[in-house]
C-alpha positions in Angstrom: -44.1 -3.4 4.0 -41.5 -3.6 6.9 -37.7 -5.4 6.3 -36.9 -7.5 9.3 -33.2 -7.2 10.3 -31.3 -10.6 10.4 -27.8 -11.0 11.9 -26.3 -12.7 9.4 -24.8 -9.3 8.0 -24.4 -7.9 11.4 -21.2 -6.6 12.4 -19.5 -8.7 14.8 -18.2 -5.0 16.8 -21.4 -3.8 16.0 -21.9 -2.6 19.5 -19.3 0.3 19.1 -20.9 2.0 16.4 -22.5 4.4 19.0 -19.5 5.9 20.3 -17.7 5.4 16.9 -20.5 7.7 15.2 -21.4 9.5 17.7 -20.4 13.7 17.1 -17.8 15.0 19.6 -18.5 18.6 18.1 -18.1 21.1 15.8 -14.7 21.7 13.7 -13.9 24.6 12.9 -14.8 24.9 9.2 -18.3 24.2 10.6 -18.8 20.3 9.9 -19.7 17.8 12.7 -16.3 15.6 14.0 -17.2 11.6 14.9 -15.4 9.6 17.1 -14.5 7.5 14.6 -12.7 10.7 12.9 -11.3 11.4 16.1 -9.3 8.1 16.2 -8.3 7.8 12.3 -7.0 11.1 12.4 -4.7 10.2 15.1 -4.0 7.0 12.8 -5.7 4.8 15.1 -7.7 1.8 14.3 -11.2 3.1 15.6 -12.9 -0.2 16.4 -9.7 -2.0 17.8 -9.2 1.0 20.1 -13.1 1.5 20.9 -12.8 -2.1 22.0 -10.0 -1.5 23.8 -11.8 1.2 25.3 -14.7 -1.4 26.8 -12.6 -3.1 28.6 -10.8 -0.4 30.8 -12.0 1.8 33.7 -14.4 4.9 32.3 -11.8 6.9 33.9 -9.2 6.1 31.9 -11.1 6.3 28.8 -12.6 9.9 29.4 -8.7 10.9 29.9 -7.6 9.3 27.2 -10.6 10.2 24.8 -10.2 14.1 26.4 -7.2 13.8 25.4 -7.6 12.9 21.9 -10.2 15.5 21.1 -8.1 18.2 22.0 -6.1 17.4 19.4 -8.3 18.5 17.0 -9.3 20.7 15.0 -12.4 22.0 16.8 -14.0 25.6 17.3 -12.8 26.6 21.2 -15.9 25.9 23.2 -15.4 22.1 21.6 -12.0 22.0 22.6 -13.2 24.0 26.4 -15.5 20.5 27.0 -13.5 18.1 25.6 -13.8 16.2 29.2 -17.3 16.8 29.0 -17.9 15.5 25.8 -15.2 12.1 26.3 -17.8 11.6 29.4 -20.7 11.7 27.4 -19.5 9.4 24.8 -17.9 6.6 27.6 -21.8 6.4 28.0 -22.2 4.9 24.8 -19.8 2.4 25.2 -21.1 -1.7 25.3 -21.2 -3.1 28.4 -20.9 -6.8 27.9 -16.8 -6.6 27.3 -17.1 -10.5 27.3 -17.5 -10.2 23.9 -15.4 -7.5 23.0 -12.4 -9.8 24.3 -13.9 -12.2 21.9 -13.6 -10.3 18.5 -10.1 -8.7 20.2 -8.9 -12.4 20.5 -10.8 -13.6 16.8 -8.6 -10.5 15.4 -5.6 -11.2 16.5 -5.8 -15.0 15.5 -7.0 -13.7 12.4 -4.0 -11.9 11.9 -1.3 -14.6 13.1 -3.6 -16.9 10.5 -2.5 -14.1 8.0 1.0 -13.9 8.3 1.5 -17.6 8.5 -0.5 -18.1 5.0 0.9 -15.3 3.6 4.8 -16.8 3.3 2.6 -20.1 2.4 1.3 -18.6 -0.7 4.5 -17.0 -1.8 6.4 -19.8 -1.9 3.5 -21.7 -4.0 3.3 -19.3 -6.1 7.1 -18.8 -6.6 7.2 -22.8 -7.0 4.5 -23.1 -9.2 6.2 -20.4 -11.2 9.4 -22.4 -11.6 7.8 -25.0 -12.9 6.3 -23.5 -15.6 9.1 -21.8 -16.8 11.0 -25.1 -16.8 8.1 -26.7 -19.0 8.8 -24.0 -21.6 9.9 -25.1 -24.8 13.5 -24.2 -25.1 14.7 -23.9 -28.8 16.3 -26.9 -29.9 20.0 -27.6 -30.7 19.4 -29.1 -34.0 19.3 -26.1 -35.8 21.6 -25.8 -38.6 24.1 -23.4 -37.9 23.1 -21.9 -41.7 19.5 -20.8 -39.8 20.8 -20.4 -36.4 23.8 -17.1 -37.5 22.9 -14.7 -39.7 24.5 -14.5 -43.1 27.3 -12.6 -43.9 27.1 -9.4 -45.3 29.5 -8.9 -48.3 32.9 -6.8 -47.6 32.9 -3.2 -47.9 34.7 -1.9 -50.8 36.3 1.1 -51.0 35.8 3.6 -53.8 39.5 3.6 -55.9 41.2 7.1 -56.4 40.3 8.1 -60.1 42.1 11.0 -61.8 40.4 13.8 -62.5 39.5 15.4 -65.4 42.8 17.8 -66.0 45.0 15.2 -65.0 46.0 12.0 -63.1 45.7 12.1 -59.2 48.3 13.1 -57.3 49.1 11.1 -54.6 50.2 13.5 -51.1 53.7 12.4 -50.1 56.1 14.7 -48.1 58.3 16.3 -49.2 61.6 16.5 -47.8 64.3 19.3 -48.7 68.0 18.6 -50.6 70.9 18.1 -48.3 74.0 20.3 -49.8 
């Protein structure tokens, strides 16, 4: 039995996975780099800069790719044909940047959309939040005063002097000396 492939899940930069995937080379711990671990290594958005890529000269994206891979952390005869490898992979870039300005205008609407509804839904919830803490029962004023303080505690006493048992306390007073 064979799966038909329907669009409706299709990416809409689909057409950039073959440069994002694609291996640039070797690292030197021995696993295989990606273009796409190129770019978020530099903290880069890869599709947003592989799109970018589609739209400018091949020239200027082998530099800039060359560039990029050089940075990394590859064994030397990667890093030697880094401007042989960025060549090879501006080969797999889409050629119909017509559509690629599309999704690079949808995201960027996208993200105005974002930060205007984002303030929206803040202050809704910040209002909505106010209100519910005004319709909060708040204890009422009727409460007899008995209820509402607590009662008081009884005074502390304190323990009287008491004599002791081979004769009557004697209280500490100074004692001055005789004037002659």
């Amino acid at each position: 039995m064979q799966a038909t492939r329907s669009d409706v899940f299709a990416l809409k930069n689909a057409g950039l996975d073959a440069i994002l995937y694609a291996d640039v080379g070797a690292e030197v711990n021995g696993s295989t780099l990606t273009t796409l671990s190129v770019l978020a290594r530099l903290g880069k958005d890869p599709w947003a800069e592989a799109a970018r890529w589609a739209t400018l000269p091949k020239a200027a994206v082998i530099e800039s790719l060359a560039q990029s891979i050089t940075q990394m952390p590859l064994v030397p005869s990667g890093l030697a044909g880094a401007r042989d490898s960025a060549a090879r992979l501006v080969q797999l870039l889409p050629t119909n940047t017509q559509s690629l300005r599309q999704i690079g205008v949808a995201k960027s609407e996208t993200a105005t959309l974002q930060w205007v509804l984002l303030p929206i839904l803040y202050f809704a919830f910040a209002g909505w939040m106010m209100l519910a803490m005004s319709l909060i029962s708040k204890p009422s004023s009727d409460v007899p005063a008995q209820i509402a303080q607590p009662a008081a505690m009884p005074a502390a006493t304190h323990p009287v002097p008491r004599s002791s048992p081979k004769g009557p306390a004697i209280a500490a007073t100074p004692v001055t000396p005789a004037r002659q």
